[in-house]
Steps between C-alpha positions, in 0.01 A plus 500: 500500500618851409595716842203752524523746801234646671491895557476730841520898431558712797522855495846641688596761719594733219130416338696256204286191440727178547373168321640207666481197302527200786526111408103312536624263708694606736433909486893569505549853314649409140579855391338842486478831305451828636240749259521247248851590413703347248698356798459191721635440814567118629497450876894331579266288722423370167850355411574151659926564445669595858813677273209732390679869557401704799258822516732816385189738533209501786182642485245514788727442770214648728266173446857282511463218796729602808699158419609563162880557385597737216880485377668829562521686189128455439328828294241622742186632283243691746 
């Protein structure tokens, strides 16, 4: 069977309209595009390889859980 996701929009804080596409079965965010932009962003969460390259920006540190590491050098985006 051909992978068909099924769709959440949210609105953000800014007012942008974010369509998650999650997997049917197990609701695990797939990707997502922000306005409908020609862009699509892929959770790392995503990717199953440990030698996957660490975070060089962060955004919404504010909502960040209290246990989570960032390597130094990380862009902060507020």
């Amino acid at each position: 069977d051909a992978y068909v996701s099924q769709q959440y929009v949210r609105i953000g804080d800014e007012g942008s309209r974010i369509r998650f596409h999650f997997c049917p079965n197990c609701a695990a965010t797939v990707h997502y595009r922000v306005n409908d932009e020609d862009m699509v962003v892929v959770p790392v969460g995503v990717f199953r390889d440990s030698s996957f390259p660490a975070p060089t920006v962060s955004v919404y540190e504010e909502r960040m859980h209290a246990w989570v590491g960032l390597p130094e050098g990380v862009k902060r985006v507020f």
